[in-house]
C-alpha positions as CSV (number, residue, x, y, z in Angstrom):
1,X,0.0,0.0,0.0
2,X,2.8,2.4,1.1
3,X,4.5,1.5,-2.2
4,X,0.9,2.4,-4.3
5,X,1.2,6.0,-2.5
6,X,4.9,7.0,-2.9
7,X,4.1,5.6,-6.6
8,X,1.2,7.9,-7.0
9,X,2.9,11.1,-5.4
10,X,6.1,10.7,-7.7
11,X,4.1,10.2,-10.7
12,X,1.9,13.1,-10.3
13,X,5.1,15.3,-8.9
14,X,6.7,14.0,-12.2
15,X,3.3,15.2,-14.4
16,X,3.7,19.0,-12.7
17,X,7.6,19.0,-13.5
18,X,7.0,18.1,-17.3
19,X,4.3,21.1,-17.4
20,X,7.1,23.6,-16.5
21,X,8.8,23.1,-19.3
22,X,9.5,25.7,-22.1
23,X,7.9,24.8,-25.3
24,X,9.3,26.9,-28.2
25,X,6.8,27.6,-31.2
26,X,8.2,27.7,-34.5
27,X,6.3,30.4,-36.3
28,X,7.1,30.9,-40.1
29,X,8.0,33.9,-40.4
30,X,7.4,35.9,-43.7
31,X,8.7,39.2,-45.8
32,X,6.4,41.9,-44.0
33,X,3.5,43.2,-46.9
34,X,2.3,46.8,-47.2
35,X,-0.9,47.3,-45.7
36,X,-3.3,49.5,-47.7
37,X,-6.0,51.0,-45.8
38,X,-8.0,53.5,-48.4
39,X,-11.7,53.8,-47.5
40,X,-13.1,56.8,-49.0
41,X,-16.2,57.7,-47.6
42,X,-18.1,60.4,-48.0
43,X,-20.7,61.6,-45.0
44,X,-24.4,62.2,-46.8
45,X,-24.7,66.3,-46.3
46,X,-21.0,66.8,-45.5
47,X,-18.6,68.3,-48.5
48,X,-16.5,64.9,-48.4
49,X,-13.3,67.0,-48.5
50,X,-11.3,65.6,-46.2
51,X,-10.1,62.0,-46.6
52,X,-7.3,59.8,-45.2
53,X,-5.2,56.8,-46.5
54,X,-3.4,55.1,-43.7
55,X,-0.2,52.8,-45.0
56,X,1.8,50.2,-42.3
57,X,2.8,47.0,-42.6
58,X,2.5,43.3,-41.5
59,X,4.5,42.9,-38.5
60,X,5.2,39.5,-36.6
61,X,2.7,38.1,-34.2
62,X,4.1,39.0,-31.0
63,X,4.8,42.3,-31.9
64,X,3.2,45.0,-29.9
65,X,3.5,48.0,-32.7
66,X,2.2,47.9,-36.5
67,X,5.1,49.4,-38.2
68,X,4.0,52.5,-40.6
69,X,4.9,53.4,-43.5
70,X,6.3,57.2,-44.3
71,X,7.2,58.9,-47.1
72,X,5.1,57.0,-49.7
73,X,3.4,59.5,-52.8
74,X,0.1,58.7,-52.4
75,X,-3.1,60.2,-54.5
76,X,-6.5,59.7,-56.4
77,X,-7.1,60.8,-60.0
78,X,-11.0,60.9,-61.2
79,X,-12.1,59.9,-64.4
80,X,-11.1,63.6,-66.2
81,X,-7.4,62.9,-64.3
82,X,-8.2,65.4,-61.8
83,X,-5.3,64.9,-59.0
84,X,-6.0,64.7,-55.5
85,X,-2.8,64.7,-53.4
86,X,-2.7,63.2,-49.9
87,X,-0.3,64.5,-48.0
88,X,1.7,62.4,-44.7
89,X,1.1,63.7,-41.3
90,X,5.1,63.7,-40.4
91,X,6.0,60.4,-39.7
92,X,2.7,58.6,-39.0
93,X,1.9,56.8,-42.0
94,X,-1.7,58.6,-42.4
95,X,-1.8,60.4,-45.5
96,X,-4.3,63.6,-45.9
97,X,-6.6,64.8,-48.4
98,X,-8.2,68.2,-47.8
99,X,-9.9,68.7,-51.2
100,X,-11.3,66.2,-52.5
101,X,-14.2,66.2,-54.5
102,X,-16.9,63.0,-54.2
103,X,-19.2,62.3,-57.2
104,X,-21.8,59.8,-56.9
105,X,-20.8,57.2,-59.7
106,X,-17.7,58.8,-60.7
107,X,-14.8,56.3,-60.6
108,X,-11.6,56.8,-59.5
109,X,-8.2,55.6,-59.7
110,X,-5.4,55.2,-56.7
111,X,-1.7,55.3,-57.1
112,X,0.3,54.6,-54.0
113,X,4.2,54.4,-54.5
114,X,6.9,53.4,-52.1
115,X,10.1,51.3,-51.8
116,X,10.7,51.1,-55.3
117,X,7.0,49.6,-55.9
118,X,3.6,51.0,-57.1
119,X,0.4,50.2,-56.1
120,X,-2.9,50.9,-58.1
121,X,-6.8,50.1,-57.6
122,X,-9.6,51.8,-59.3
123,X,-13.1,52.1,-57.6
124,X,-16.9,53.8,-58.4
125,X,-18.3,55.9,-55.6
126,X,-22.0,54.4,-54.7
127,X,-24.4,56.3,-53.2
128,X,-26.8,55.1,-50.3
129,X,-30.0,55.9,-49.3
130,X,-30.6,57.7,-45.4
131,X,-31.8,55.9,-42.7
132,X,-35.7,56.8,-42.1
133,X,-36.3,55.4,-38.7
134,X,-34.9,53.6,-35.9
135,X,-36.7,51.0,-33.9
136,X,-36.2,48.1,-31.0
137,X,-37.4,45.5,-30.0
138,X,-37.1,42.2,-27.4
139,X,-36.5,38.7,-28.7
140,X,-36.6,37.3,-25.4
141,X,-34.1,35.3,-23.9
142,X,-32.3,34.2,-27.5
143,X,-31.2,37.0,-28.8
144,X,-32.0,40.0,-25.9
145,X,-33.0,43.4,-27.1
146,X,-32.3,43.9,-31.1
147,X,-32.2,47.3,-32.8
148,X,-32.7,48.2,-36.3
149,X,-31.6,50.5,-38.9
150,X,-34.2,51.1,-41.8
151,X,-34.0,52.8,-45.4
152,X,-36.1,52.9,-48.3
153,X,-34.2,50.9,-51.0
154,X,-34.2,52.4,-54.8
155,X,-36.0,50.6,-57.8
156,X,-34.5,49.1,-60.8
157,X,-31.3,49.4,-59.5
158,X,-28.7,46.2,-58.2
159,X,-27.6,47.9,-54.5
160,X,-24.8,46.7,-52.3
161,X,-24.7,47.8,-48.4
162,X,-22.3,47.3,-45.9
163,X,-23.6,47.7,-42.3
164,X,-21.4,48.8,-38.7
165,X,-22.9,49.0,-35.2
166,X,-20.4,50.3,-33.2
167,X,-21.1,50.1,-29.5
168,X,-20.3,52.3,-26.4
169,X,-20.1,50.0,-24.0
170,X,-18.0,47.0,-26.1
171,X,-14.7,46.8,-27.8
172,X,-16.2,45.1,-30.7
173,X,-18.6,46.6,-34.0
174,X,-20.5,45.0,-35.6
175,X,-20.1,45.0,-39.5
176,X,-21.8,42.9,-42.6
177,X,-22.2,43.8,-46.3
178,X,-25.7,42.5,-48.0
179,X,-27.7,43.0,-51.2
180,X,-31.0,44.0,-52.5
181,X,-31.6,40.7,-54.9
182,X,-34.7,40.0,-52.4
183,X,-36.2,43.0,-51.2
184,X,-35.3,45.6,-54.0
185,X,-37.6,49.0,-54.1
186,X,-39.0,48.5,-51.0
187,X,-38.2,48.9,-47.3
188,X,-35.4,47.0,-45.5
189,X,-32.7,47.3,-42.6
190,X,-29.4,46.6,-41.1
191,X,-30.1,44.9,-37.8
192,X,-27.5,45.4,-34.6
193,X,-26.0,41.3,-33.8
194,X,-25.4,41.5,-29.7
195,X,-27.4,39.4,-27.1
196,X,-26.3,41.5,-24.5
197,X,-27.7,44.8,-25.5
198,X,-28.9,47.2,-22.3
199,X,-30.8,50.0,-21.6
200,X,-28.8,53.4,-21.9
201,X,-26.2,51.9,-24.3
202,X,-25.8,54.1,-27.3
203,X,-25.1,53.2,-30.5
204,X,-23.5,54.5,-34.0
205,X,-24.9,52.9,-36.8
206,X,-23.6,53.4,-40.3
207,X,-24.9,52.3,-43.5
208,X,-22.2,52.4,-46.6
209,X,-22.9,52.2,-50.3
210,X,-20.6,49.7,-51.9
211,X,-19.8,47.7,-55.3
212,X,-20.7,44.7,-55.7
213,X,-16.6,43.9,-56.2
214,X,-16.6,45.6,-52.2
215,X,-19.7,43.3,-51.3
216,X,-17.9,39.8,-52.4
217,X,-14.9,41.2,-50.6
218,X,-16.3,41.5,-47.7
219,X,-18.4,38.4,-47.6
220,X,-15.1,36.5,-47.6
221,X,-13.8,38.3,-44.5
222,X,-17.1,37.7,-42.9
223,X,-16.6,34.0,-43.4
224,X,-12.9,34.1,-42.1
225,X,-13.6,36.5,-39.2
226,X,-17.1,36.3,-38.6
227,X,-19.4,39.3,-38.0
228,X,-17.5,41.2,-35.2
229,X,-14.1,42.1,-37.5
230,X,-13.7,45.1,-35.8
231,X,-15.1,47.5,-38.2
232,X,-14.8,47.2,-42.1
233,X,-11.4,49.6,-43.0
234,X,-9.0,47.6,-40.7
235,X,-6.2,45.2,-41.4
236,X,-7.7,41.9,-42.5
237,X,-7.8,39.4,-40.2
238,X,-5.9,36.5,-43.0
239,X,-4.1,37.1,-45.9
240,X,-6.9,38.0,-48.3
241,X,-6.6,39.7,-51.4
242,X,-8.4,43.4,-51.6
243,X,-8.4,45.4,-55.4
244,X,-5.0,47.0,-55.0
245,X,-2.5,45.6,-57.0
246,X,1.5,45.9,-57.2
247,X,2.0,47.0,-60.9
248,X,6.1,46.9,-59.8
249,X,6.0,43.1,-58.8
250,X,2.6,41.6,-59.8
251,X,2.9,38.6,-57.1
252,X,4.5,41.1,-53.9
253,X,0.5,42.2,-53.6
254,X,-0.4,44.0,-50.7
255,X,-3.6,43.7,-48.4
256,X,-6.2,46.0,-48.2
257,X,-8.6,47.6,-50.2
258,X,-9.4,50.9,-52.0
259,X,-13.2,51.5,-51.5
260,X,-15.3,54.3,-52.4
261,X,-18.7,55.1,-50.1
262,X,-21.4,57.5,-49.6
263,X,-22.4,56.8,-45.9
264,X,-25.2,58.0,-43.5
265,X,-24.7,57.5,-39.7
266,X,-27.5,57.8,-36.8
267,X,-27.2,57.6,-33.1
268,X,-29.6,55.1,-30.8
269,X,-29.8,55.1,-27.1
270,X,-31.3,51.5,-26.0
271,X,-34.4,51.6,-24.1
């Protein structure tokens, strides 16, 4: 019996040592890729003047900081090669616009060059409709308190949404992109996607107009990252290939995406 014990005790004394140990993950590790983050959006009753293009890149997973990128030339021709120039903030990587002019359905074109390499994408500015009213509701104890977002959707035309419910009191938003195949010219809404929703949280909802090449894009991040990607213009959460491409080095692409928006955004306090 006494042998059974000491047995025992030296076997599980043996088990704690060998969880001590230092195990050492080999991660691959990869050239870093330029990050492109180019969301042009243009605020329904605002002049749309102001725009920013933020450049970084990849950086290894147990880095704390996402290296930016300075110095870049970075601007947006229209379709009559109209130039708008954006301009770094000194050594931040964010690159400033102050006069550029949105046209619903205009396309434009984005040249981004740096380290020897240029990067292009070309993109038409969709319009969306404003939200008409906001309302709530309680589905009980599966899915809480839900709020929605509606608009009047426009006839005889193919429209492509993308959705963000950005929360006060959580680190998360809420962002999907959908389509009008099945309720086109008539009423619809975005819908907010927390069971956990209470009573003097506000919320910032935001309805973007998008293409239908933005809309597949971000239907494959929503399959990667589910619905809670933490918003729609940050760095993708795999390697997924945006609309940018590296005219320099065709196969050295970078992630991203150049998009072009008219938005409308509406405040909700939960009741």
């Amino acid at each position: 019996m006494k042998k059974e014990i000491l047995f025992l005790v030296f076997f599980i004394s043996t088990l704690f040592t060998g969880c001590e140990e230092v195990v050492e993950v080999d991660l691959d590790t990869t050239a870093p890729k330029l990050v492109i983050e180019a969301a042009i959006n243009w605020q329904k009753g605002t002049s749309g003047a102001q725009q920013t293009i933020k450049l970084t890149t990849t950086t290894g997973y147990f880095e704390d900081e996402i290296p930016m990128v300075s110095g870049a030339t970075v601007y947006v021709k229209n379709s009559t090669n109209q130039q708008f120039n954006f301009t770094e903030v000194p050594n931040s990587g964010r690159y400033v616009c102050t006069n550029f002019k949105p046209v619903i359905n205009e396309t434009y074109t984005l040249t981004v060059m740096t380290n020897g390499s240029t990067y292009t994408a070309s993109e038409t500015l969709k319009s969306v409709t404003p939200i008409t009213r906001i309302e709530q509701y309680n589905a009980g104890n599966i899915a809480g308190i839900v709020v929605r977002a509606f608009y009047n959707d426009p006839p005889d035309v193919e429209n492509y949404y993308l959705y963000q419910y950005v929360y006060s009191n959580k680190k998360t938003s809420t962002c999907y992109a959908n389509e009008d195949e099945l309720y086109q010219g008539n009423e619809f809404f975005s819908i907010s996607d927390q069971e956990d929703l209470k009573a003097g949280e506000e919320i910032e909802i935001t309805h973007f107009g998008i293409s239908k090449q933005y809309y597949n894009y971000m239907n494959i991040l929503g399959s990667i990252a589910g619905s809670n990607i933490g918003g729609p213009f940050q760095t993708p959460p795999a390697t997924v290939r945006g609309n940018i491409i590296n005219t320099t080095d065709k196969s050295n692409y970078p992630l991203g995406y150049f998009s072009m928006s008219e938005t409308v955004t509406k405040k909700y306090t939960v009741k």
